[in-house]
C-alpha positions in Angstrom: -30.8 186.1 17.1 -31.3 189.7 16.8 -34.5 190.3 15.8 -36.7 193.7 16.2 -33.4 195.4 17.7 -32.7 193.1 20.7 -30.0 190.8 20.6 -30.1 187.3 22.7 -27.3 185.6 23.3 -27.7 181.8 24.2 -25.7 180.7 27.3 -23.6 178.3 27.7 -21.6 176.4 30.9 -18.4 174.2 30.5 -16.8 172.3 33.0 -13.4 171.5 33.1 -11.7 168.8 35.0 -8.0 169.6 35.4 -5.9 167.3 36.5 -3.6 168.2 39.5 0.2 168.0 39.7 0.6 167.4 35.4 2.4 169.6 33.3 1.8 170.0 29.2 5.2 170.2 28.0 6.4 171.1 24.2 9.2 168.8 22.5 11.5 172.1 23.4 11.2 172.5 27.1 13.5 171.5 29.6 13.3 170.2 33.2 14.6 173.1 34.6 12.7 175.9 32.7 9.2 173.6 34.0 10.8 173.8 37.6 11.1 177.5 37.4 7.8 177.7 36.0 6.5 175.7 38.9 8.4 177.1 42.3 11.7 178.6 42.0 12.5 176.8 44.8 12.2 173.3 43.1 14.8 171.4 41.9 14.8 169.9 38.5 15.7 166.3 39.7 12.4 166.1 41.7 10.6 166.5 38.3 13.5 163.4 36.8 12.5 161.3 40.2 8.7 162.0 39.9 8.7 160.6 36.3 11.4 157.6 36.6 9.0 154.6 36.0 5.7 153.7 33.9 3.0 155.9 35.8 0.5 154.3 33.6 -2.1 156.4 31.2 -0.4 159.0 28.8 2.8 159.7 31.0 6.3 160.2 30.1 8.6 158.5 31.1 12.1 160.6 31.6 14.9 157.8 31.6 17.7 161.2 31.4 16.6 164.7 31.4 18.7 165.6 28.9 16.6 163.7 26.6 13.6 165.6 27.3 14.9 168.6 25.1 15.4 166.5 22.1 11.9 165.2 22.3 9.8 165.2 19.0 6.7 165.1 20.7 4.7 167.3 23.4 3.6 165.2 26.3 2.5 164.9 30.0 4.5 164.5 32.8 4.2 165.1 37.1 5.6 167.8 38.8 4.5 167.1 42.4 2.1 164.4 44.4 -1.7 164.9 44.9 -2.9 165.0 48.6 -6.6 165.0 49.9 -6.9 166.9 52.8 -8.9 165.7 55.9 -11.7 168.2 58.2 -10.6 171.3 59.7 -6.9 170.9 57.8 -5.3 174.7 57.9 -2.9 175.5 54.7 -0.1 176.4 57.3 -0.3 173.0 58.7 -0.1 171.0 55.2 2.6 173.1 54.6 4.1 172.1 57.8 3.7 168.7 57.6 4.6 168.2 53.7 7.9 170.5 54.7 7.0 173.2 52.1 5.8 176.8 52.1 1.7 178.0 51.6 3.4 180.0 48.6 4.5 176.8 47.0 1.3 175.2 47.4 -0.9 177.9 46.6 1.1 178.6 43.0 0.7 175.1 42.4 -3.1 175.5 42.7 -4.7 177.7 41.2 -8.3 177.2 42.5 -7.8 177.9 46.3 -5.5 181.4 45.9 -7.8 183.3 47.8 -6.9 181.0 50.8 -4.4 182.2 53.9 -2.0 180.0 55.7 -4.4 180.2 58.9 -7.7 178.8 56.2 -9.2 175.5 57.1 -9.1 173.4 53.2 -12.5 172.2 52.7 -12.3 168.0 53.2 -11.4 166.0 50.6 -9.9 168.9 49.0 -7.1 167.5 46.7 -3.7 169.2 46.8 -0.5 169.6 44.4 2.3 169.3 47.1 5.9 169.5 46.1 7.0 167.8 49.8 10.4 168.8 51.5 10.8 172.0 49.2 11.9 173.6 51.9 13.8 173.2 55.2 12.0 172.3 58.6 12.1 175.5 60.7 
């Protein structure tokens, strides 16, 4: 409504509920460009092995991930686990523990970027975790 000059705008607030550790994928895509999309450091057969049986809602199921390419449909499938972090939980140590890297982690989840490996994760906080991505130091 912009009446007598003045223009007022009416505002508006969504809220989005994104599920963790899905990926969209189009009937073109392949395991391994959604693993390099993901973490370079993650190998396509995690995605095959995270997708192997009926996980129930609107999942695919990959029975070869050859097939995935000659889909004719787009669809949902998981790229990692979810994990709910307990009290006073640092980034470095789920990284620790899960045998991955806070740079894994924190491109798997967008919403807690502006975290540092030495951040406590507010409780109950849930995770994508890609575990044993990397080698135990």
């Amino acid at each position: 409504d912009c009446g007598g000059g003045t223009c007022r705008l009416r505002m508006s607030c969504v809220s989005l509920n994104v599920v963790r550790c899905r990926y969209c994928f189009e009937a073109q895509d392949t395991l391994i460009k959604v693993m390099r999309s993901f973490a370079s450091d993650m190998n396509w057969l995690r995605i095959w092995a995270l997708n192997g049986n009926d996980n129930g809602g609107n999942s695919t199921r990959i029975h070869n991930p050859d097939e995935v390419v000659s889909s004719r449909t787009d669809g949902l499938f998981f790229v990692g686990v979810t994990y709910q972090t307990k009290r006073n939980e640092l980034l470095a140590d789920v990284a620790s523990r899960f045998r991955t890297t806070v740079k894994t982690i924190l491109s798997l989840n967008w919403d807690i970027t502006q975290l540092g490996a030495g951040d406590h994760l507010p409780a109950g906080q849930e995770l994508c975790l890609i575990p044993c991505s990397t080698l135990p130091s």
